[in-house]
C-alpha positions in Angstrom: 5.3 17.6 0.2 2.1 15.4 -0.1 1.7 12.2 1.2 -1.4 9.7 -0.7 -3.2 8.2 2.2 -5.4 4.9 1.4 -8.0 3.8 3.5 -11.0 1.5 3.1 -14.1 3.3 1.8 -16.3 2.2 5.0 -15.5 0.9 8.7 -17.6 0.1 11.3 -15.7 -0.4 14.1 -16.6 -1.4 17.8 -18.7 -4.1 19.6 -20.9 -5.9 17.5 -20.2 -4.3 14.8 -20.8 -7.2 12.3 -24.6 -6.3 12.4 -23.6 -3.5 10.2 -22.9 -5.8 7.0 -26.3 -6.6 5.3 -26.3 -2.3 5.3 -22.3 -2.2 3.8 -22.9 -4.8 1.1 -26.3 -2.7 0.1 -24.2 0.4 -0.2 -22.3 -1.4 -2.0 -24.8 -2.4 -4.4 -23.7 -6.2 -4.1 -26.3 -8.9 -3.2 -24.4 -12.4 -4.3 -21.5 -12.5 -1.6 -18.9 -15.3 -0.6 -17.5 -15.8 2.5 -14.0 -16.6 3.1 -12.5 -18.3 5.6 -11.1 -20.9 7.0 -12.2 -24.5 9.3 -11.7 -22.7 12.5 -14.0 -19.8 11.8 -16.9 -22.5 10.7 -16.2 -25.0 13.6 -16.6 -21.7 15.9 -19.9 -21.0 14.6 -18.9 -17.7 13.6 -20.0 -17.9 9.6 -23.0 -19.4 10.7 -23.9 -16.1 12.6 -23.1 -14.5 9.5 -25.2 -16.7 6.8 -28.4 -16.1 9.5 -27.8 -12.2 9.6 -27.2 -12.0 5.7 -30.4 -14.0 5.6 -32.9 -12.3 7.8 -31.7 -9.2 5.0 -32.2 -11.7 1.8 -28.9 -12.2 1.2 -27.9 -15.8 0.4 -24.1 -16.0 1.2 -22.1 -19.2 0.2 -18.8 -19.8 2.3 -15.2 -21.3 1.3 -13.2 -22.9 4.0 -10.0 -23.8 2.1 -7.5 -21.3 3.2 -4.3 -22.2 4.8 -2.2 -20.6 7.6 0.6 -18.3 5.7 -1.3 -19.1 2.1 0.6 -20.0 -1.2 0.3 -19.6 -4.7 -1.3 -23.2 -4.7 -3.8 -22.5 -2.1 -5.9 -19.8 -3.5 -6.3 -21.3 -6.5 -9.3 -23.4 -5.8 -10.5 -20.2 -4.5 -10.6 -18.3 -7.6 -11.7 -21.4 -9.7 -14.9 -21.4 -7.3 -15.7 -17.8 -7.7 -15.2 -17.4 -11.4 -17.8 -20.6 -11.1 -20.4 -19.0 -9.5 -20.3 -15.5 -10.8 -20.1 -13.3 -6.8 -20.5 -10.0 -6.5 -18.1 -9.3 -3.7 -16.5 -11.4 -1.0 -16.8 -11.2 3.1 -13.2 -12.1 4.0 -13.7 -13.5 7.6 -10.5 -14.4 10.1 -7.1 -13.7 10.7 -4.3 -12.3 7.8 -4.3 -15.5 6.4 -7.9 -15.6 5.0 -7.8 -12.3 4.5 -4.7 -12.1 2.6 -6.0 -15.0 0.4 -9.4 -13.2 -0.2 -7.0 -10.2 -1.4 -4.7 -12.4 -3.7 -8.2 -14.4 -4.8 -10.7 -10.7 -5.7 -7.5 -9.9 -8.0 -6.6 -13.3 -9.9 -10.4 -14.0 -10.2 -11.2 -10.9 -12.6 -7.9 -10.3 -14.0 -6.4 -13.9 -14.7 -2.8 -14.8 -14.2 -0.4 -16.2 -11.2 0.0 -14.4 -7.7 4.2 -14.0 -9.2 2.8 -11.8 -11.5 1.5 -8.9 -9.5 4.4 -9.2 -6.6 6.7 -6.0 -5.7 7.4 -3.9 -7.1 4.3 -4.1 -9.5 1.5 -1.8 -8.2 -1.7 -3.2 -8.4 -4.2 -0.7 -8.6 -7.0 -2.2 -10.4 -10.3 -3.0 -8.7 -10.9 -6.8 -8.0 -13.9 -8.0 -6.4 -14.7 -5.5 -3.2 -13.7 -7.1 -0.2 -15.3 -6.9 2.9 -12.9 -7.4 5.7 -13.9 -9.0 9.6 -11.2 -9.8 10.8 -10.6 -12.0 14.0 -7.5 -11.3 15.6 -5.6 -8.2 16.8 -2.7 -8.1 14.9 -2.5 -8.4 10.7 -4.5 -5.4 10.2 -4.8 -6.5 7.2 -8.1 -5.3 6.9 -7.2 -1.7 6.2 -4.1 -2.6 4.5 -2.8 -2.3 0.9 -0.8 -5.2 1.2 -0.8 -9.1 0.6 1.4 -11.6 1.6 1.5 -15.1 -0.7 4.4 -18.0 -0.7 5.1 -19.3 -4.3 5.0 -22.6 -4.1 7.9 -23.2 -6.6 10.6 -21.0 -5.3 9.3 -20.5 -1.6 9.6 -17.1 -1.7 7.1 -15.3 0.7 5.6 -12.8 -2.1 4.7 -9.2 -1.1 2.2 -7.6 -3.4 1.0 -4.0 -2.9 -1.3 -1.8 -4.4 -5.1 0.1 -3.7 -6.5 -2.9 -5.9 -5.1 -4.9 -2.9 -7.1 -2.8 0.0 -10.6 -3.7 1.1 -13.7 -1.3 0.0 -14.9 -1.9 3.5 -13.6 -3.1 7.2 -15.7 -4.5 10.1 -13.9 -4.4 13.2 -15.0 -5.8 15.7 -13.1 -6.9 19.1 -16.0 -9.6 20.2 -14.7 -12.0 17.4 -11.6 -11.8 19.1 -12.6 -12.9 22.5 -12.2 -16.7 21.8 -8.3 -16.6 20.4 -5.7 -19.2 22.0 -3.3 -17.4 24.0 -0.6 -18.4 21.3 -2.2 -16.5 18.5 -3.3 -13.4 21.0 0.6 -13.0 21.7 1.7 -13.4 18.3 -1.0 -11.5 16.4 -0.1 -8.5 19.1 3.1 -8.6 18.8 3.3 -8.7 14.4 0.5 -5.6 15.7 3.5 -3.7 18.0 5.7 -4.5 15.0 3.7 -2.6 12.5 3.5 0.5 14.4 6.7 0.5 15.3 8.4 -0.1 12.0 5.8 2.7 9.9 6.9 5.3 12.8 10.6 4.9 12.4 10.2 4.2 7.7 11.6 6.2 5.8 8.2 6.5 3.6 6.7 7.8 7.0 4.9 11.1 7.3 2.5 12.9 9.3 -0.9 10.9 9.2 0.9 7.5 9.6 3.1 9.2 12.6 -0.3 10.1 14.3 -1.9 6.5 13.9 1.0 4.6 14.8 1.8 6.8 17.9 -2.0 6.1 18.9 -1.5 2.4 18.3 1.6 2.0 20.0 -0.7 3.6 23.4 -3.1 1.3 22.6 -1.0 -1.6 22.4 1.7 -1.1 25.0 0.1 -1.1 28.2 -2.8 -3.8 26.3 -0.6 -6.7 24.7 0.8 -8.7 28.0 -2.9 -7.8 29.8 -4.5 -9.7 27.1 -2.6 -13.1 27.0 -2.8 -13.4 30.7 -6.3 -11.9 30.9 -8.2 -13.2 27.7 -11.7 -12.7 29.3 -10.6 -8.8 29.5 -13.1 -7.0 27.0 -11.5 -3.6 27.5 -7.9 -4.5 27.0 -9.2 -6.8 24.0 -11.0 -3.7 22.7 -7.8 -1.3 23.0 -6.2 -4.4 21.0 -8.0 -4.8 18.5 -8.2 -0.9 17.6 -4.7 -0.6 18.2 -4.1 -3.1 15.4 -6.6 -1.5 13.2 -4.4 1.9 13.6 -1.4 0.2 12.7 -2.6 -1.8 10.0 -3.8 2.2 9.2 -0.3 3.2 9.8 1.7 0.7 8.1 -0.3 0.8 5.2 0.6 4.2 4.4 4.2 4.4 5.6 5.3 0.5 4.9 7.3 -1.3 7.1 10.9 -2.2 7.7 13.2 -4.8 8.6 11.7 -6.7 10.8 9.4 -7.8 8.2 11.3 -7.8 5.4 13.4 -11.0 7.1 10.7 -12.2 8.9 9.0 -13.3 5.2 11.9 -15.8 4.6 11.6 -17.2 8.1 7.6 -17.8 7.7 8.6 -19.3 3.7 11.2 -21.9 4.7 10.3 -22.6 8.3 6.2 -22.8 8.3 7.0 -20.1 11.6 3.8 -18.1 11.9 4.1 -14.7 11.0 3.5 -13.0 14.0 5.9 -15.3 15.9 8.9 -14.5 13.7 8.0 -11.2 14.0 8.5 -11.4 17.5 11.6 -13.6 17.3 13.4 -10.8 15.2 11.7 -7.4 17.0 14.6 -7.0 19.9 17.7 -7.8 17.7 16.8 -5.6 14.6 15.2 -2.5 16.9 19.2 -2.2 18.7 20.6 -2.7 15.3 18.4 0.1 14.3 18.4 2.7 16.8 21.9 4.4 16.3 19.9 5.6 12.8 17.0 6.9 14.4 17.7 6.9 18.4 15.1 9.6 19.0 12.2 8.4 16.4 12.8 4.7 18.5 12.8 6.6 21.7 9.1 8.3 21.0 8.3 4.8 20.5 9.4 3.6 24.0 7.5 6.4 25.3 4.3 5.9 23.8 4.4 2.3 24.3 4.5 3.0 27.9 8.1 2.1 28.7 10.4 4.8 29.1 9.2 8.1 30.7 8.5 11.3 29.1 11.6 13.1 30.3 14.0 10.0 29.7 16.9 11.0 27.3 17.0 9.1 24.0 20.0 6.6 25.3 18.2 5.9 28.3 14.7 5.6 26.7 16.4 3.3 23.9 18.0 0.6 26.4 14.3 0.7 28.1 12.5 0.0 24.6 15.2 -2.9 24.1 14.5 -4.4 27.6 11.5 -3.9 27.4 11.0 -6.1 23.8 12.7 -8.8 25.3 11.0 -9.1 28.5 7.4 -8.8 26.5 9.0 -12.0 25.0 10.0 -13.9 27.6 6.7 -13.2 29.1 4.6 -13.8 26.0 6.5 -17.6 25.9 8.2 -16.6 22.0 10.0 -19.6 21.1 14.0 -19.1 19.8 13.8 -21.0 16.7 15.6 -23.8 18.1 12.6 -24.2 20.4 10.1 -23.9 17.7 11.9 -27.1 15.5 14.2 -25.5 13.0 17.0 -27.4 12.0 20.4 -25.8 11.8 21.6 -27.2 9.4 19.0 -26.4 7.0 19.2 -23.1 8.7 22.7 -22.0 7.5 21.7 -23.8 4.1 19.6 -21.2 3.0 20.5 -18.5 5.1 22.0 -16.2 2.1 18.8 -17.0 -0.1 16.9 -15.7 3.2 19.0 -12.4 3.1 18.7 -12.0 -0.6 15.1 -12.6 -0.6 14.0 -10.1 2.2 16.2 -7.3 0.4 14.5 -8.3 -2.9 10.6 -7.7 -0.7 11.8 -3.9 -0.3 11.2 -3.7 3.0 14.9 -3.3 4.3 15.1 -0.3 2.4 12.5 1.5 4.3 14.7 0.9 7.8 16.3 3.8 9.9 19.5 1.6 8.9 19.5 -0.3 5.6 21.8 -3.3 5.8 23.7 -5.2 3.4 23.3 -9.0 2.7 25.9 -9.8 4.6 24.9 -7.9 8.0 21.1 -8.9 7.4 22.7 -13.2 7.5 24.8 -11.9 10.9 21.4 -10.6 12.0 19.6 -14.1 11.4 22.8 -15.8 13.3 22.3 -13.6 16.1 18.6 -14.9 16.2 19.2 -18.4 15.9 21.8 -18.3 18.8 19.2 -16.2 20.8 
């Protein structure tokens, strides 16, 4: 049986690799580019080191700072008003998922027309938008090498996932410098949404050989890195095993999917504003145990390359590591219970079937080891809240 693996055309991955892009948009054959980003990325200088390197090669680059954190349906429509305005040839999608993501949702809607709903699962998209050009900043979305886009529709709050090659960028940068001035809230939640990813395309059921052998190498990266990182952000080698760890699983996921984690975790991000990463984190032990009677020794090669279990631990003994092990990277990394982050209860248990229904509806569940039913996956987001 074979497997269709997507990846971007071009990468250039290491330290300073930025420098590489007046060369990737000239293979490219562009020459009118836009930037975007977001506020912090301008107020940390880093898209003015980009405009100056573009124009020491003649390349004029505009920027647009208007994305959002966890971007909606509203918030990428200036975006796509501007570039059908001014006529680019590609666009440099600089920062974490959430610019990125938006730069995906924006190359599509600004040649083909339409609303984000419109292209959502299960739609494919595999026509070619405007190439993107992917830096990203943090170690966790990959969404650089990824086929996927997340958007929130604004009207029903439901946190859109829209796939497809049309979705993928032609090229990723990837470089761990950019990375080396993250707060130690996003480096923990960014690696963690990272862990996540290889994880859940190891133990998919779309998974296959090539995604088993990126996310086994992420999970090696990642594992002994993640914890080192947030107490250690001036460590250049553990922030370079980061960032290529999140590269491979953004590799991995890409081409295998994910599972439940991130199906419910959507919801959570839609009606709670809880970064991505973070309610990837929140949900990571409690859906893992749920899972592993399904797949105890596909979840007990994960303990093992993570770092946690040994190689010659049995799967029950290497499983109740992983679990501990999940939590304790919690506690350590300071994840919030959703109490602790703000969310009201009340409101909680008020949309807490919509929740269910709407990560079922994403498709994600239905890659898990153990595909639940409405009714476990709202026991499963009680279990978090009293967590």
């Amino acid at each position: 049986m074979s497997h269709a693996i997507q990846l971007p055309r071009m990468m250039e991955v290491g330290k300073n690799a930025r420098a590489k892009l007046p060369q990737i948009l000239a293979a490219l054959g562009c020459h009118k580019p836009l930037i975007i980003t977001d506020k912090i990325m301008v107020s940390l200088g880093y898209i003015q080191q980009i405009q100056t390197l573009l124009l020491e090669a003649n390349i004029q680059a505009d920027y647009f700072d208007q994305t959002i954190p966890e971007p909606t349906s509203a918030s990428i429509t200036a975006g796509v008003t501007h570039i059908r305005t001014h006529q680019y040839d590609a666009i440099i999608a600089v920062g974490g998922g959430s610019p990125i993501d938006s730069a995906k949702a924006m190359s599509i809607l600004a040649k083909f027309g339409g609303e984000i709903r419109d292209y959502k699962f299960p739609r494919q998209v595999n026509e070619a938008g405007l190439p993107i050009i992917a830096i990203p900043t943090t170690a966790g979305t990959g969404s650089e090498c990824t086929r996927f886009t997340i958007i929130t529709d604004d009207v029903s709050s439901e946190k859109m996932l829209c796939a497809g090659i049309g979705f993928l960028p032609v090229a990723a940068i990837v470089d761990y410098e950019l990375t080396m001035s993250l707060p130690a809230r996003t480096t923990a939640d960014t690696g963690i949404d990272a862990l996540t990813h290889a994880i859940e395309a190891y133990v998919s059921a779309k998974a296959n050989a090539y995604s088993d052998a990126q996310a086994l190498a992420a999970m090696s990266l990642i594992g002994p890195n993640l914890q080192t990182v947030y107490h250690e952000p001036d460590n250049e080698q553990a922030r370079e095993q980061m960032m290529l760890g999140s590269t491979l699983a953004g590799i991995a996921f890409s081409n295998a999917s994910v599972a439940l984690v991130h199906g419910m975790s959507r919801p959570i991000g839609a009606f709670f504003h809880v970064p991505h990463g973070l309610s990837n984190a929140m949900l990571l032990p409690s859906v893992t145990a749920y899972s592993i009677p399904a797949a105890p020794t596909r979840y007990a090669t994960c303990a093992k390359a993570i770092g946690v279990a040994h190689a010659d631990d049995s799967d029950e003994i290497a499983n109740e590591k992983l679990i501990q092990a999940l939590i304790k990277i919690n506690q350590d990394l300071n994840v919030p219970t959703l109490a602790e982050f703000g969310v009201d209860k009340a409101e909680f248990d008020q949309v807490l079937h919509t929740m269910a229904e709407q990560a079922l509806a994403s498709g994600s569940p239905n890659n898990n080891p153990r595909v639940p039913s409405i009714a476990e996956m709202k026991q499963l987001y009680q279990a978090l809240w009293n967590s």
